[in-house]
C-alpha positions as CSV (number, residue, x, y, z in Angstrom):
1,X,15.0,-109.1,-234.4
2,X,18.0,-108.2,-236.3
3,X,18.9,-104.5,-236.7
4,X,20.5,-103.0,-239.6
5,X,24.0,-101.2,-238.2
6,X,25.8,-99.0,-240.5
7,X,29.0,-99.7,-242.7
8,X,31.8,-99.8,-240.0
9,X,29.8,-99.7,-236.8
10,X,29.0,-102.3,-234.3
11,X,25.5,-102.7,-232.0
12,X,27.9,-101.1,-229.0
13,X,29.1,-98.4,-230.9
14,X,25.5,-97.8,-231.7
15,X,24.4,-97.8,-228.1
16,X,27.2,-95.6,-227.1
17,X,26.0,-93.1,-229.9
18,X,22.5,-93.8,-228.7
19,X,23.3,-92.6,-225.1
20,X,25.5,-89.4,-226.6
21,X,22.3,-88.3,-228.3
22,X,20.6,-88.7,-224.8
23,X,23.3,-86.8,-223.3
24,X,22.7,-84.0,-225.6
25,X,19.3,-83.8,-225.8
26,X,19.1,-84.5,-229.2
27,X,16.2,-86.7,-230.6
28,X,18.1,-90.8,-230.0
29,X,17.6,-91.3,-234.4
30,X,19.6,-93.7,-235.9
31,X,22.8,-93.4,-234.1
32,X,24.7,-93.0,-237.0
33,X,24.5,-90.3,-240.1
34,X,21.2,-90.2,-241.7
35,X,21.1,-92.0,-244.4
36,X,18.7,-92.9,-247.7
37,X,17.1,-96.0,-248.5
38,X,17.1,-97.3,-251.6
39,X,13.6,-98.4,-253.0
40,X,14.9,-102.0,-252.9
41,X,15.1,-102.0,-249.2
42,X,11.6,-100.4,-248.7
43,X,10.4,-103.4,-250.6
44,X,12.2,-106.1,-248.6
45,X,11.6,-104.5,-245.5
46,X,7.8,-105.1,-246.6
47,X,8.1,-109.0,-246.0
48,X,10.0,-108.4,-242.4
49,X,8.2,-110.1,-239.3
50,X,7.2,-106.4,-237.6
51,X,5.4,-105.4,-241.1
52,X,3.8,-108.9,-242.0
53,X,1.8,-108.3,-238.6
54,X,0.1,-105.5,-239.9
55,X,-1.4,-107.7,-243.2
56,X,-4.0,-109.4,-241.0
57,X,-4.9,-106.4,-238.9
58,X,-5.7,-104.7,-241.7
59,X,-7.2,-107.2,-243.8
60,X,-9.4,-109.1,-241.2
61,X,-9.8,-106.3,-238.9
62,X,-9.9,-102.5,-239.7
63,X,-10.6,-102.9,-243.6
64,X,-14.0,-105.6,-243.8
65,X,-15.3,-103.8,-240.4
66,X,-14.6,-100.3,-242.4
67,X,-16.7,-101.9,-245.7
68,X,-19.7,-103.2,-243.8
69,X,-19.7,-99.5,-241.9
70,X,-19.9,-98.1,-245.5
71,X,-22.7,-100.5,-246.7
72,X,-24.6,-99.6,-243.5
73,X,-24.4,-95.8,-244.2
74,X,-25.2,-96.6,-247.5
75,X,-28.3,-98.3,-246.6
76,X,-29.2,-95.7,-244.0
77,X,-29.0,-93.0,-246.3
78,X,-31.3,-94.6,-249.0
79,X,-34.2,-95.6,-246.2
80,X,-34.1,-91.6,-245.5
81,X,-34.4,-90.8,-249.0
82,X,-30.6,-88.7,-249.0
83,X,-29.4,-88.1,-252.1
84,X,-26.6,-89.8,-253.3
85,X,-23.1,-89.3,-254.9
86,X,-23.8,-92.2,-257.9
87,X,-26.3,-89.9,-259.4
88,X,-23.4,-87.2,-260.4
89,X,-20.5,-89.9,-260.8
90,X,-20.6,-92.6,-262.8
91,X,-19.7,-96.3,-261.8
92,X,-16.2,-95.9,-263.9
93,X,-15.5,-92.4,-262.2
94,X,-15.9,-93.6,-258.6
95,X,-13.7,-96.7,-259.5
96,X,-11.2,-95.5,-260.9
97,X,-11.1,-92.7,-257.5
98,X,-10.6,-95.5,-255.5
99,X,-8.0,-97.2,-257.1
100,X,-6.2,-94.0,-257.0
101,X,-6.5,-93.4,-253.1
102,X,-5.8,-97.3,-252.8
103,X,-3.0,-97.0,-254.4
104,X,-1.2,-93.5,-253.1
105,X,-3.0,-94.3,-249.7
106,X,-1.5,-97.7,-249.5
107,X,2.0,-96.4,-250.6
108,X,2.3,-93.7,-247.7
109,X,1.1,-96.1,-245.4
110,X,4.2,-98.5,-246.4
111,X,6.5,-95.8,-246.7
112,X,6.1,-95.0,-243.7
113,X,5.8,-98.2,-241.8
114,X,9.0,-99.5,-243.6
115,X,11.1,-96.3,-242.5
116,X,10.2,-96.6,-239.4
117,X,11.7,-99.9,-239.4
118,X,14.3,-99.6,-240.9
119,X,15.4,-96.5,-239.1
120,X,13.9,-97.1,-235.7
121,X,15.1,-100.7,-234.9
122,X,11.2,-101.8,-234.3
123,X,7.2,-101.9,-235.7
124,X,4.5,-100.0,-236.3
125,X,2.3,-102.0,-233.9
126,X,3.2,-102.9,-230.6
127,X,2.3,-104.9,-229.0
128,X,2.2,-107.4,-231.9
129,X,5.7,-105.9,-233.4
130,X,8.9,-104.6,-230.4
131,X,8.5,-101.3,-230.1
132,X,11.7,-99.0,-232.0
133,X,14.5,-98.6,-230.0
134,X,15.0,-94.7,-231.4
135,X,13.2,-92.0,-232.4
136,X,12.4,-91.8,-235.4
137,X,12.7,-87.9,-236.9
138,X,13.7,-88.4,-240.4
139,X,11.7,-89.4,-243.6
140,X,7.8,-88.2,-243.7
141,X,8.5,-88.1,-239.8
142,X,10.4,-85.2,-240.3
143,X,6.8,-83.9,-242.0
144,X,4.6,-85.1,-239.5
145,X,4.2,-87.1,-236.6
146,X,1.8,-89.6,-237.9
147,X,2.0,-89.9,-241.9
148,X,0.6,-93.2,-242.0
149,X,-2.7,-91.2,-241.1
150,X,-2.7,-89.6,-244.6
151,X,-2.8,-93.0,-246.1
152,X,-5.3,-94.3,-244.1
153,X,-7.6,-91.1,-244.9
154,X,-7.2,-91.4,-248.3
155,X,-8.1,-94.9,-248.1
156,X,-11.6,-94.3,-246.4
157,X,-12.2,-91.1,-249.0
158,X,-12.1,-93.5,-252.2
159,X,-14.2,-95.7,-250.4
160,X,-16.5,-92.8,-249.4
161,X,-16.3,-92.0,-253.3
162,X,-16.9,-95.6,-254.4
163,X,-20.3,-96.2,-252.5
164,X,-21.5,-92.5,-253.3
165,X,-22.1,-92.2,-249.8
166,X,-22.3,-88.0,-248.9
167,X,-22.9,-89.1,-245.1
168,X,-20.1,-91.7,-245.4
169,X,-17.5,-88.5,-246.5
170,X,-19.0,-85.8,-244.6
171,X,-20.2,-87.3,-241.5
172,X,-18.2,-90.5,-240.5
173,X,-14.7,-89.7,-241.8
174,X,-14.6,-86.2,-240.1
175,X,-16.1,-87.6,-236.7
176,X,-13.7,-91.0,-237.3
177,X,-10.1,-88.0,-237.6
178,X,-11.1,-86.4,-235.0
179,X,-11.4,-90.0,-232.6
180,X,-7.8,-90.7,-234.0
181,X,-6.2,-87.3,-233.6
182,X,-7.9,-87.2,-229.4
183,X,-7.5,-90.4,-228.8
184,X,-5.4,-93.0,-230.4
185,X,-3.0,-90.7,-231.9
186,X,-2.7,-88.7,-228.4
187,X,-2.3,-91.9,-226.9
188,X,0.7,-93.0,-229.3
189,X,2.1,-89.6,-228.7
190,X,1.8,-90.2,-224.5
191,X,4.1,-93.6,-225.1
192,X,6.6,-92.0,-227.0
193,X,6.6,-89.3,-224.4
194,X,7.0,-91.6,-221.4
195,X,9.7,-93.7,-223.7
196,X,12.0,-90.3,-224.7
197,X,11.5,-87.5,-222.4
198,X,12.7,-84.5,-224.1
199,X,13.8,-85.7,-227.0
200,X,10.2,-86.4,-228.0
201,X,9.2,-83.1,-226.6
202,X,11.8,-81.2,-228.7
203,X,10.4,-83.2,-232.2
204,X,6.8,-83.0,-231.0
205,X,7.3,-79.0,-230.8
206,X,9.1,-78.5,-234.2
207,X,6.3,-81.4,-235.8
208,X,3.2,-81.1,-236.8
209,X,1.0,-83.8,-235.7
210,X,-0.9,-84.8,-238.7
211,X,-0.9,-81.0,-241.4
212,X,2.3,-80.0,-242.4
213,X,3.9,-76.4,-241.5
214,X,4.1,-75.4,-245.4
215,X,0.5,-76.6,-245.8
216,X,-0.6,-74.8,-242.8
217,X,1.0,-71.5,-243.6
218,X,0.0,-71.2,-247.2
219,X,-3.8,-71.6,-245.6
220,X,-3.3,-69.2,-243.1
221,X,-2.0,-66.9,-246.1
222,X,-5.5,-67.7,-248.2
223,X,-7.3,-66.7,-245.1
224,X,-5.1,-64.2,-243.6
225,X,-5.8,-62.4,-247.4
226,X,-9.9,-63.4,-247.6
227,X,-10.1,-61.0,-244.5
């Protein structure tokens, strides 16, 4: 896999940066400034080998299993006579909801696989992409640990919204977040662990895994000031 080296530096220059950060105990980033990337490269990044792997996971895996769940609930809830969301949203509303968490859900989700390509030197999904080569701190990872998260939530709301399935939104997607943030999440954050040391400590402390600080002080303000 070829790795994108900045203006003026060489892969050795980069390793001996990489092992400086080490050294230092500073997060291994890109070992070279921080830098933006242009919308251009998001989009070409998009057709690289470590994010083309993700379109059949997605698309023959976690998204038709995700539907027929849906449709399962859907049916559940009509044999036990539950009320459903169709009745107060119409068939245009709930559409057009879920075209709008597609879309923003689907655009988080590739910003931030693409960064952390781009940055990291590897993919979102290893095994079946290398694993990065640095830690990636910049970009929504400088938010949160796991932004792609946001995407996929917003994903499963509009379809949540779209089959006017209250279970489906109150029930599964809850109990679903909190299987991700104990368990699949926890166990990405134990690889990264046992890949860094203390440079993933040090981010993981100053990070938020999935809520981010500004979000999570202005609710303790709300409730700080309903007491």
């Amino acid at each position: 896999m070829s790795e994108s080296v900045a203006p003026g530096s060489s892969p050795a220059s980069r390793d001996d940066s990489l092992n400086l950060h080490r050294a230092s105990g500073q997060p291994p980033t890109s070992p070279y400034p921080p830098r933006t990337y242009s919308l251009g490269e998001h989009v070409r990044c998009l057709v690289r080998p470590e994010i083309l792997v993700v379109i059949p996971i997605y698309c023959l895996g976690l998204i038709p299993a995700t539907v027929i769940f849906g449709k399962m609930v859907v049916r559940l809830e009509q044999a036990l006579g539950i009320p459903s969301l169709c009745t107060w949203l119409s068939f245009e509303t709930r559409v057009t909801v879920f075209a709008a968490c597609l879309f923003v859900g689907a655009a988080i989700i590739s910003f931030s696989y693409t960064w952390l390509v781009l940055e990291g030197g590897g993919g979102p999904v290893p095994p079946f992409s290398k694993r990065t080569r640095y830690l990636v701190v910049t970009g929504p990872y400088a938010v949160v640990r796991h932004p792609s998260l946001w995407g996929k939530l917003l994903g499963v709301i509009g379809l949540g919204i779209f089959l006017g399935s209250i279970t489906f939104l109150t029930v599964v997607i809850p109990r679903a977040l909190s299987w991700s943030l104990s368990s699949n999440t926890r166990r990405q954050d134990d690889a990264l662990e046992r890949a860094f040391g203390d440079a993933y400590l040090n981010w993981r402390d100053r990070t938020p895994r999935l809520v981010p600080t500004t979000v999570r002080a202005v609710f303790h303000s709300l409730c700080g000031g309903c007491q």
